[in-house]
C-alpha positions as CSV (number, residue, x, y, z in Angstrom):
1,X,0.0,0.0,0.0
2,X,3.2,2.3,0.9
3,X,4.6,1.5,-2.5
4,X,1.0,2.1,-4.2
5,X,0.7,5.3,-2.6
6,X,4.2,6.8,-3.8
7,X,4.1,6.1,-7.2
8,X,0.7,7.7,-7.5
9,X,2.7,10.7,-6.4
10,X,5.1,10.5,-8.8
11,X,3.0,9.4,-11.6
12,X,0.4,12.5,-10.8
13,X,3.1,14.9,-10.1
14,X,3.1,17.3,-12.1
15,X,-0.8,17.6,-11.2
16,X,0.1,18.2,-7.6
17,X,3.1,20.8,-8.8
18,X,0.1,22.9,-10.8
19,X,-2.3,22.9,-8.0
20,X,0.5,24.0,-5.3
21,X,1.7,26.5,-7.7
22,X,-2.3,28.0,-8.2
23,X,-3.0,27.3,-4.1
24,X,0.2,29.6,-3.5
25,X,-1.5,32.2,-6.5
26,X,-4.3,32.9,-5.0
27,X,-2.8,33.2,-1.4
28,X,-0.7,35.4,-2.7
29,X,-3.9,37.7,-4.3
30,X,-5.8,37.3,-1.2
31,X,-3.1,38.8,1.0
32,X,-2.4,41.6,-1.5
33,X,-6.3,42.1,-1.6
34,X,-6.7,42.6,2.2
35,X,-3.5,44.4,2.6
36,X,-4.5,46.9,0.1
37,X,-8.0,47.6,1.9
38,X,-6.7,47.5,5.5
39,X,-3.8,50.4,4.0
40,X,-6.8,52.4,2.1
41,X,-6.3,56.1,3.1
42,X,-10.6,56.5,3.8
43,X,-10.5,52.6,5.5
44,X,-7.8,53.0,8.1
45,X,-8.2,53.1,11.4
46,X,-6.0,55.4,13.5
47,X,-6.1,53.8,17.1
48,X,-4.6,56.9,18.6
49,X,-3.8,56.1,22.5
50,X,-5.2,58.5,25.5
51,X,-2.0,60.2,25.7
52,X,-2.1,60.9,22.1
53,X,-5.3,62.6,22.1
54,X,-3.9,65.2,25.1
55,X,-2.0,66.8,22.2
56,X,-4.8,67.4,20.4
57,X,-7.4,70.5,20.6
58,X,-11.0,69.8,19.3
59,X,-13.8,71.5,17.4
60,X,-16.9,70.5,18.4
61,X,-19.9,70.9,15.1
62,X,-23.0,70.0,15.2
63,X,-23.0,68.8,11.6
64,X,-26.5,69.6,10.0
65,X,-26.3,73.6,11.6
66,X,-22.6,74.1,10.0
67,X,-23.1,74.3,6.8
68,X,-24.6,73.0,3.4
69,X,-22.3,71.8,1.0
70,X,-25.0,69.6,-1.0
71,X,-28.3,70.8,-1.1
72,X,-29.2,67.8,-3.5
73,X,-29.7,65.9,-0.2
74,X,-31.5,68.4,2.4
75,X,-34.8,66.8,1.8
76,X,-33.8,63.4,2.0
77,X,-36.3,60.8,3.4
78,X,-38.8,63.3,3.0
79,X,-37.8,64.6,6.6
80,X,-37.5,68.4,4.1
81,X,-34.8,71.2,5.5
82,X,-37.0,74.1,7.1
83,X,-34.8,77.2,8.6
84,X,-37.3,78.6,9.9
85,X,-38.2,75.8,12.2
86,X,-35.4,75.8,14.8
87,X,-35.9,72.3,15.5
88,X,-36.1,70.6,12.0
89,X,-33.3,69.8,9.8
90,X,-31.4,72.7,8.3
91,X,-28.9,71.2,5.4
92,X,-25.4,70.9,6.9
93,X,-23.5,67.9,5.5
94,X,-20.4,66.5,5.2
95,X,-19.2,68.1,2.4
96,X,-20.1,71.5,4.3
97,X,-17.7,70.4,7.1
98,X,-15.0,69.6,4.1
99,X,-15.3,72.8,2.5
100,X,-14.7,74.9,5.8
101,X,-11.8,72.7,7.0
102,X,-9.5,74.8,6.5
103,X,-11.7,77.9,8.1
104,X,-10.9,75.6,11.0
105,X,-7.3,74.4,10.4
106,X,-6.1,78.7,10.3
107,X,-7.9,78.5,13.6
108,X,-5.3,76.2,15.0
109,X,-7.7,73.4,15.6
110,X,-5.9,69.6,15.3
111,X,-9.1,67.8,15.8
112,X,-12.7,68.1,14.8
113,X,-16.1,66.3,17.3
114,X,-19.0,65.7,14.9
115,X,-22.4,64.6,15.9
116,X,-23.9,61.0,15.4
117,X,-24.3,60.2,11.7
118,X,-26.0,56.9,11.7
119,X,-29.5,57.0,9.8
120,X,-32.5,59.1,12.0
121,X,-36.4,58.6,11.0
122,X,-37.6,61.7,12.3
123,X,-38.2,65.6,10.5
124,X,-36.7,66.6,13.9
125,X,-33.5,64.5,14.7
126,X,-31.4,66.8,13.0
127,X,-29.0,66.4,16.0
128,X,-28.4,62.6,15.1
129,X,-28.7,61.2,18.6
130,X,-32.3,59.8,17.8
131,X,-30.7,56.4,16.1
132,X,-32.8,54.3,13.8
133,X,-30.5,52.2,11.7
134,X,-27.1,51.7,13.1
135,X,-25.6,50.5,9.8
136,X,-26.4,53.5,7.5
137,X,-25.3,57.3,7.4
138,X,-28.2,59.5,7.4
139,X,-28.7,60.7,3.7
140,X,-29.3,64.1,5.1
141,X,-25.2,64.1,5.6
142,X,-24.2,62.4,2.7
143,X,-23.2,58.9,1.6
144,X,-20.7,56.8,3.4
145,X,-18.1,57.4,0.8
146,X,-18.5,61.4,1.5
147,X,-17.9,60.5,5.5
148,X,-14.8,58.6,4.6
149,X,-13.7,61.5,2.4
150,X,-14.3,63.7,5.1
151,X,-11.6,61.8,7.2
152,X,-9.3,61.5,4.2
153,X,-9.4,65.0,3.6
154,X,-9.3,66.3,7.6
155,X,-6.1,63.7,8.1
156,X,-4.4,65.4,5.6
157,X,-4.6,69.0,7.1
158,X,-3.3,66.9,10.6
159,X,-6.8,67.0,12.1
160,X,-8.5,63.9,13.8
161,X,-11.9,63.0,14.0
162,X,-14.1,62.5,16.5
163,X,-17.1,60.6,15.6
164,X,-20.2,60.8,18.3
165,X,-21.8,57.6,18.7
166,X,-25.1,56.5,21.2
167,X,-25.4,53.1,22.6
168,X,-27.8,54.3,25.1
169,X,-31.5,54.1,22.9
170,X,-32.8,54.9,19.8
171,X,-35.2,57.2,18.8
172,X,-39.0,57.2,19.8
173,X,-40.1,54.6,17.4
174,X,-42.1,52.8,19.7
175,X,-39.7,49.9,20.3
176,X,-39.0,48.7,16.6
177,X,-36.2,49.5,15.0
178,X,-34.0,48.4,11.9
179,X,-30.8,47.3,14.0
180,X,-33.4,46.8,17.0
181,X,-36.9,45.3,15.7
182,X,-37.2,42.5,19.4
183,X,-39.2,43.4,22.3
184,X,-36.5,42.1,23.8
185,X,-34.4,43.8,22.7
186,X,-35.3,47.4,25.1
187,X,-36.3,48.1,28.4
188,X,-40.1,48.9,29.0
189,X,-40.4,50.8,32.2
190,X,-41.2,54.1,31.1
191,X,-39.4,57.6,31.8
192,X,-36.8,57.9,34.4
193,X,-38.8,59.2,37.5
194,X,-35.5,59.9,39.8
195,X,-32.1,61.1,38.4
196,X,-30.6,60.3,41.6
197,X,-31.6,56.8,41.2
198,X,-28.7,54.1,39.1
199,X,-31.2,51.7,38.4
200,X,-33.7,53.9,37.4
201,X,-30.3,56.0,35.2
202,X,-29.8,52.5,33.4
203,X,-33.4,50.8,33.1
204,X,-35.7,53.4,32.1
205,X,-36.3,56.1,29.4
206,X,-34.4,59.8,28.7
207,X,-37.3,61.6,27.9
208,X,-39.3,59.1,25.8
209,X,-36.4,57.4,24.0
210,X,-36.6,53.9,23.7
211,X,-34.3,52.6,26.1
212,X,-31.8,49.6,24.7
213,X,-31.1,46.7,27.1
214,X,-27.6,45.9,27.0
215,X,-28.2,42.5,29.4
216,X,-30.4,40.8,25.9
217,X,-27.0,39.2,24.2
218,X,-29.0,40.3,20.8
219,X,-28.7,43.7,22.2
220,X,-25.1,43.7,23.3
221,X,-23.3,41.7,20.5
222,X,-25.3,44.0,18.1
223,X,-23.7,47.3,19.8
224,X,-20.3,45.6,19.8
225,X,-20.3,44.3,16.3
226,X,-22.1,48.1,15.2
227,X,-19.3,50.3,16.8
228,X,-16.8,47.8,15.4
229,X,-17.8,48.3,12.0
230,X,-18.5,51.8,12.6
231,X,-14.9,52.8,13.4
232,X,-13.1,50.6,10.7
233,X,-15.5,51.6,8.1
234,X,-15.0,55.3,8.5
235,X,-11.6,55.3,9.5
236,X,-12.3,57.6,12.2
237,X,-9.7,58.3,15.0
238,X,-12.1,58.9,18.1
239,X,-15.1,58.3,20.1
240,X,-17.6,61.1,21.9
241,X,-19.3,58.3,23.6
242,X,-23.3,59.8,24.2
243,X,-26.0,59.2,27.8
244,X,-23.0,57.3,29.3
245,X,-24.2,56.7,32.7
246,X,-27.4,55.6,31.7
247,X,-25.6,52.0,30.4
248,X,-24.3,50.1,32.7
249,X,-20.8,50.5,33.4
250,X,-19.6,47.0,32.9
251,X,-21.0,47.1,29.3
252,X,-18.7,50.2,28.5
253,X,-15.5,48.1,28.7
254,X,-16.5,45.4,26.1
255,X,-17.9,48.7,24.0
256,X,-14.6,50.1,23.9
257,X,-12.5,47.2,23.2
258,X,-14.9,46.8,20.4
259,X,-14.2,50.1,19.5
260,X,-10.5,49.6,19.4
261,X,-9.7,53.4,19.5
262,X,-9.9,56.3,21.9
263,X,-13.5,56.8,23.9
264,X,-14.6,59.8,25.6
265,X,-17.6,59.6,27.5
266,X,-20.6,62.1,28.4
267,X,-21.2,61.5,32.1
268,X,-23.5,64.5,32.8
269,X,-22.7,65.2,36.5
270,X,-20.8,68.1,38.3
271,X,-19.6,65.1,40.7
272,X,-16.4,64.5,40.2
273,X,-16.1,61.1,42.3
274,X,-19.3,59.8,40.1
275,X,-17.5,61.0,36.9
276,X,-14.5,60.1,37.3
277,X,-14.7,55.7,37.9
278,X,-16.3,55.7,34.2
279,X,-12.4,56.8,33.0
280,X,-11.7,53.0,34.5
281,X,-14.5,52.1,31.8
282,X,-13.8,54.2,28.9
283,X,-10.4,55.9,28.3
284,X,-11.4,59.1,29.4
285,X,-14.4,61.5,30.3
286,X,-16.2,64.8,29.4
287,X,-14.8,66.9,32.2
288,X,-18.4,68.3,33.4
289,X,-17.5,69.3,37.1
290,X,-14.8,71.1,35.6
291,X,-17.7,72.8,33.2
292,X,-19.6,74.0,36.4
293,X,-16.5,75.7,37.8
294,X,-15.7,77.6,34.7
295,X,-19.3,78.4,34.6
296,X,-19.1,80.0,37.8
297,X,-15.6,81.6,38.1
298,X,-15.5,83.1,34.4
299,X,-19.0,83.5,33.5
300,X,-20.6,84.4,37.2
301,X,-17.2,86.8,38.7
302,X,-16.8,83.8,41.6
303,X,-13.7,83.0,43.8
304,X,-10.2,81.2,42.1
305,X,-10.2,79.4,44.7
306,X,-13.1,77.3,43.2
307,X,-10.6,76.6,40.7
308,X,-8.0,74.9,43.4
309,X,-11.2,73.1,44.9
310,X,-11.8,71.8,41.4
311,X,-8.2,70.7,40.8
312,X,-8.5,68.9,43.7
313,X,-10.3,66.6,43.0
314,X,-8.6,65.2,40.1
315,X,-7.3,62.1,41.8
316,X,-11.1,61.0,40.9
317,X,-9.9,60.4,37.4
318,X,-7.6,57.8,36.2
319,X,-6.0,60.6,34.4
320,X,-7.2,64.1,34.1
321,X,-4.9,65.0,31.4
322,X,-7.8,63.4,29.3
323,X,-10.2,65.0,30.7
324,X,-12.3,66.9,28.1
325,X,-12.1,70.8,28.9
326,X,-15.0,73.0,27.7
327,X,-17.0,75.9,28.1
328,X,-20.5,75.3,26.8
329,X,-22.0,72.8,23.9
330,X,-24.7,71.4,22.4
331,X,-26.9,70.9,26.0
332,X,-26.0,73.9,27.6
333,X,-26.5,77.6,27.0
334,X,-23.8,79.3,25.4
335,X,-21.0,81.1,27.6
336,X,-22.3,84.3,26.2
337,X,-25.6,84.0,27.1
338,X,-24.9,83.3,30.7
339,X,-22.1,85.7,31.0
340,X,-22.5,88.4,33.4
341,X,-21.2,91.3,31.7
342,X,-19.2,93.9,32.8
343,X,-20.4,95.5,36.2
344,X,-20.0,98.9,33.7
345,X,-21.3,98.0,31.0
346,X,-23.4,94.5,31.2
347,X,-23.1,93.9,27.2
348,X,-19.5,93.9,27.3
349,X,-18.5,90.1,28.0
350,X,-16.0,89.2,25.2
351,X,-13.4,89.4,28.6
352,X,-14.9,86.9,30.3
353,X,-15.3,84.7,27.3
354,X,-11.7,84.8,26.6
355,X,-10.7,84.5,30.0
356,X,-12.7,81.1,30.2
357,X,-11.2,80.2,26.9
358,X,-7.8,80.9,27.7
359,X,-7.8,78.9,30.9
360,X,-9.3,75.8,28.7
361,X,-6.8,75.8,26.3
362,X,-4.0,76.2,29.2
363,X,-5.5,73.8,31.3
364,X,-4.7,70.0,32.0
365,X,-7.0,68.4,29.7
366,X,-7.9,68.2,25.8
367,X,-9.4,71.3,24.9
368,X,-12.9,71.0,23.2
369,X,-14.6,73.9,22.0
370,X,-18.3,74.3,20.2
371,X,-18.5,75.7,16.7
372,X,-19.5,79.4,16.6
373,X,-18.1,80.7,19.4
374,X,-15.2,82.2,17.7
375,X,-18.1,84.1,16.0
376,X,-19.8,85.2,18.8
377,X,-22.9,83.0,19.1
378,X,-24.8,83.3,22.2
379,X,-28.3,81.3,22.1
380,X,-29.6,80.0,25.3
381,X,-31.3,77.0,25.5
382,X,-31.7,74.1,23.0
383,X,-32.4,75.0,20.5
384,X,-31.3,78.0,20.8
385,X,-27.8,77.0,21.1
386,X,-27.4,75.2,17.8
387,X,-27.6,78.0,16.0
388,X,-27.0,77.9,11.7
389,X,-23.3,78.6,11.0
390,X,-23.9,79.0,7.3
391,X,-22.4,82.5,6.7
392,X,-20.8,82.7,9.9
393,X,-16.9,82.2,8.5
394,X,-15.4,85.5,9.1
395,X,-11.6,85.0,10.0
396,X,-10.3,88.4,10.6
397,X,-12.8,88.7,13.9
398,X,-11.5,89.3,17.8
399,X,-12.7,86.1,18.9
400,X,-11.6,83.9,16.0
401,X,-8.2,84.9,16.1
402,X,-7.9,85.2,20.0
403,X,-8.4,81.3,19.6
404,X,-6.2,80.9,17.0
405,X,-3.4,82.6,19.3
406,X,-4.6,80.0,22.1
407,X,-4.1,76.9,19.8
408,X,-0.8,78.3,18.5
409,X,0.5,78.3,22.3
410,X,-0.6,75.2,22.6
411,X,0.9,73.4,19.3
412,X,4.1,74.7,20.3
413,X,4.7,74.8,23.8
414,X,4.4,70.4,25.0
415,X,4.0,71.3,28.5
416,X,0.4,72.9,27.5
417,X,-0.5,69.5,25.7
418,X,0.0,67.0,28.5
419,X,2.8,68.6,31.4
420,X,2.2,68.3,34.7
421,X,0.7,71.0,36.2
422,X,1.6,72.7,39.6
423,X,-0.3,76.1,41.5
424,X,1.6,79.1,41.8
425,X,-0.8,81.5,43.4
426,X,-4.3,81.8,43.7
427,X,-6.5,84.4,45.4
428,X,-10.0,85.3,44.8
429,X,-9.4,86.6,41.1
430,X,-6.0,86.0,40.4
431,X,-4.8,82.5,39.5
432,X,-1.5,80.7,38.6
433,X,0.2,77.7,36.8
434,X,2.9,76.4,35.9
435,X,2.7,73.2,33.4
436,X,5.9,71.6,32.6
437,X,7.3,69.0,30.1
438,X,10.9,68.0,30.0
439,X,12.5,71.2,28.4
440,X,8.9,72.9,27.9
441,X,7.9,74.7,30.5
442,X,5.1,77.7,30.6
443,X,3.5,80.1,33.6
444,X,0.2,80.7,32.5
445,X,-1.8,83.5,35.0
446,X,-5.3,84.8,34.6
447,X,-6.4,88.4,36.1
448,X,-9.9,87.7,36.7
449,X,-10.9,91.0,38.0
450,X,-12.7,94.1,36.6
451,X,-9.4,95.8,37.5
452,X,-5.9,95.9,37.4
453,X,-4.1,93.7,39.4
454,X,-0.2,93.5,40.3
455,X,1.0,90.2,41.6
456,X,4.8,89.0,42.3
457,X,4.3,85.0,42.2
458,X,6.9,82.9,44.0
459,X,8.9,79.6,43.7
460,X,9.3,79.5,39.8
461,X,12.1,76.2,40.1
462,X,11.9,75.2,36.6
463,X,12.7,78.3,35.1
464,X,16.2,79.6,35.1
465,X,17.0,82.1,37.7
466,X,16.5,85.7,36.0
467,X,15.3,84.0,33.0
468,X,13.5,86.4,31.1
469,X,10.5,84.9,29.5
470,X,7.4,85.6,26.7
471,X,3.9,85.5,26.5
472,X,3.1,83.3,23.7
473,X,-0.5,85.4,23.4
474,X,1.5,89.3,22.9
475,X,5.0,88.3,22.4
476,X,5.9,90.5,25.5
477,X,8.7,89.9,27.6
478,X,8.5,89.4,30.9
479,X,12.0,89.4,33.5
480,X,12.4,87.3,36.5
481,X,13.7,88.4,39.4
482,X,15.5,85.5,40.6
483,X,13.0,82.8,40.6
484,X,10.1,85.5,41.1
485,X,7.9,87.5,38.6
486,X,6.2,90.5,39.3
487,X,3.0,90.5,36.9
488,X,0.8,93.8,36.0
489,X,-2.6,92.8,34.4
490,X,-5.1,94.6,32.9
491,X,-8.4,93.7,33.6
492,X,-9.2,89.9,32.2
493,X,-6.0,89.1,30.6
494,X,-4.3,86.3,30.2
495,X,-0.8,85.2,29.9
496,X,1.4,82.2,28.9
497,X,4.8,82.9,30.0
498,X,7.4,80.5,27.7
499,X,11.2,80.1,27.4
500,X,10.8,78.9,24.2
501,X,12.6,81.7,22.5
C-alpha cells in the first residue's frame, strides 16, 4: 500500500506541482487584496492612545447647523430642511464640514467632534442622537463614501476626527427599529422618575427614547459588532461616547475594546467622584464638574479658589490629562448667554469669554470647543444653542483669532499639551500655573478682575533664575527676578509665559 501510494505521487506529479503553484497564486492575491483595503487612506483606522489625544485641541460641530455643501440631499427621506423651524433639519453635510476645513485648520484646531451620523427617521432628529439604523449614514449628511472623504481630507490638514456615537436608545419609534426590531431587545419601564436613582439612570427612558437593554445578548453583540464596523469603516480616530451613565458601566468596557480606539464619555454630573470611575470604563471622560467651575468663576465673577477646589479633585480620574475641557455645547447655554457682563457695561462680555477660553486651552485636559463661538454666538437654551453657521466664517474677527493665538501656544509649547501642572498663586481673582514638560515649560496666569491687578508670584524652580520669558499670546517679555515674577494685568488678561525663545 506504501509503494501504491508513492508512485501515485510520482505518476500524478506534475498535477500536484500545478495545483500548489495555483493554491500559493491565489494566497498570494488574497493577501495583496486585504492588505491593500486595511492600508486604504478612507479605511484605516488610527487607534490613537489616550496620551495621544492630550496633544490634540477639538472642534466640536454640530454637523446639519454648519453648513450646506450639498443641497441635492437636504430633503432626503422626505424629513425636508426648514430654517425657519429651529428644530427641524437645516442642510449641513459633510461636504459642508469639508469645504470649511481649513476655516478651522487657520484656527489652530488639530481635531474636529462631529455629531452622530448613523440613519434618524424623524423631521426633527437633525442632532443625530435619535438612532434608527445603526448600519447607515443618514442621507441628510451624505453617503458613506462622503464620510470617509471627510476623514481623508481632515487627516491630511493633521486634524483627527471624532465621531459621536449613542449606545444608550434609539429614537422614539415605539420599540422597533431596523438594528433593534425585538421586544426584547429594550427596556419597557417608562421615563426615568428619579435622576438620583442608578437603576432607574440605566433601566428606564431619557425623555421618551426607547431605552436599549444591554443585558439581551442580541442587544449587546449587536452594539459591539455596530461600533466595530462603525470605526473601521469610517476610519475615524475617536469616540464622543453619548448618555454614558445611563448604560451600565460593565457594558462600557466590552464597548470600547470593540471600539479599538480612543473613547470619551458624556457622564452628565458636576460630581467629580461619580464621573471620574467611568475613566476605568472608557479611556477618558467629558470633564463636566470642571464645566460647572468655569461656569461660575468666568461666566458668574466667583472666587479662584473654586478653581484649586476643582483641581482637587482630580485624583477621581484615572488621568485628568484626558479630561475633556470645555466651556459650553450642544446641551448647555452658550457662555455668552450666561455671561454676566461687565459690572459697567453689562453687554461687554468678550473678557470673560476669553478668559474662560484661555484657561481651557492652558488647562490640564484636551481642549474642546463648540462651533461658533469664535463668532460670537450666544443662544440659550436648546435649541437656541445650535444655531445655523452657514455664513458665519469671518476669519479676521476678535474672537476667532484670539483662539487661533490660544491653539498656536498650545501646538508649540508640549508642557500645554499634556505637562504636569503645579499652582503658583491663587486668590480670589488671580490664579496661577505652571505646566511643565521635559524642556517645555510655561507660567500661565489669569487676572480675573474688573481691575488691574499686580501680583509677584513665588517659587518658579523650573525656570532659570533671571530667566527672562514671553507671553506666547502678545510676544511681550516678561524678566524674573531670581526665581520671582512680578506680573501687572489689565483687567481679564491672560498670559502664557514660555522660554521657548
Amino acid at each position: 500500500m506504501r509503494t501504491g501510494c508513492s508512485l501515485s505521487i510520482t505518476r500524478h506529479g506534475g498535477l500536484w506541482r500545478r495545483a500548489l503553484l495555483l493554491a500559493t497564486l491565489l494566497l498570494v492575491f488574497t493577501l495583496v487584496g486585504t492588505v491593500l483595503l486595511v492600508i486604504s487612506p478612507s479605511r484605516r483606522v488610527y487607534a490613537h492612545s489616550a496620551n495621544e489625544w492630550t496633544s490634540r485641541s477639538i472642534y466640536f460641530i454640530m454637523t446639519d447647523r454648519f453648513s450646506d455643501g450639498n443641497t441635492g440631499n437636504d430633503n432626503y427621506g422626505g424629513f425636508n430642511t426648514n430654517r425657519s423651524d429651529a428644530t427641524a433639519w437645516h442642510g449641513g453635510d459633510f461636504q459642508g464640514i469639508i469645504n470649511h476645513l481649513d476655516y478651522i485648520k487657520n484656527m489652530g484646531f488639530t481635531a474636529i467632534w462631529i455629531t452622530p451620523v448613523v440613519m434618524q427617521h424623524d423631521a426633527h432628529a437633525y442632532h443625530g442622537y435619535w438612532g434608527y439604523d445603526f448600519y447607515s449614514i443618514d442621507g441628510h449628511l451624505g453617503s458613506m463614501s462622503d464620510l470617509q472623504s471627510l476623514v481623508t481630507q481632515a487627516h491630511n490638514r493633521n486634524i483627527w476626527v471624532m465621531l459621536d456615537v449613542v449606545a444608550n436608545h434609539t429614537g422614539s419609534y415605539n420599540y422597533t427599529a431596523p438594528t433593534f426590531p425585538n421586544y426584547s431587545n429594550y427596556h419597557h419601564n417608562g421615563n426615568i422618575q428619579d435622576y438620583n436613582n442608578q437603576w432607574d439612570l440605566e433601566n428606564e427612558d431619557v425623555a421618551g427614547l426607547n431605552d436599549l437593554n444591554q443585558d439581551d445578548s442580541t442587544t449587546h453583540s449587536t452594539l459591539l459588532n455596530n461600533v466595530s464596523w462603525l470605526v473601521s469603516t469610517t476610519g475615524v480616530d475617536g469616540l464622543r461616547v453619548d448618555t454614558v451613565k445611563h448604560v451600565p458601566k460593565s457594558f462600557w468596557s466590552s464597548y470600547a475594546q470593540s471600539a479599538g480606539t480612543f473613547t470619551i464619555g458624556e457622564v452628565y454630573s458636576g460630581d467629580p467622584g461619580y464621573v471620574g470611575d467611568y475613566t476605568h470604563y472608557l479611556d477618558a471622560v467629558l470633564d463636566y464638574p470642571m464645566y460647572y467651575t468655569i461656569h461660575d468663576v468666568f461666566a458668574q465673577n466667583k472666587s479662584m479658589y473654586e478653581i484649586r477646589d476643582r483641581y482637587n479633585s482630580d485624583g477621581s480620574y484615572r488621568d485628568a490629562r484626558t479630561n475633556g475641557v470645555f466651556i459650553d455645547n450642544h446641551d448647555q447655554d452658550r457662555f455668552l448667554c450666561d455671561a454676566s457682563g461687565n459690572p459697567a457695561q453689562t453687554w461687554d462680555k468678550y473678557p470673560q469669554l476669553e478668559m474662560a477660553l484661555a484657561f481651557t486651552f492652558a488647562s490640564r485636559g484636551i481642549p474642546i470647543m463648540y462651533y461658533g463661538t469664535e463668532q460670537g454666538f450666544s443662544g440659550c437654551a436648546d435649541p437656541a444653542n445650535r444655531e445655523d453657521m452657514f455664513n458665519s466664517f469671518n476669519t479676521s474677527g476678535t474672537l476667532y483669532n484670539y483662539v487661533a493665538k490660544l491653539n498656536y501656544a498650545r501646538n508649540l509649547n508640549a508642557a500645554l499639551q499634556n505637562g504636569a501642572q503645579y499652582e503658583k498663586w491663587v486668590d480670589d481673582s488671580f490664579y496661577a500655573f505652571e505646566r511643565e514638560n521635559g524642556g517645555s515649560n510655561v507660567l500661565v496666569a489669569l487676572n480675573n478682575c474688573w481691575c488691574t491687578r499686580t501680583v509677584t508670584i513665588p517659587n518658579l524652580d523650573n525656570f532659570a533664575s533671571s530667566q527672562t520669558l514671553h507671553d506666547e499670546l502678545t510676544g511681550t517679555a516678561y524678566h524674573l527676578q531670581g526665581n520671582s515674577i512680578t506680573l501687572t494685568l489689565p483687567s481679564h488678561q491672560a498670559v502664557e509665559l514660555t522660554n521657548r525663545y
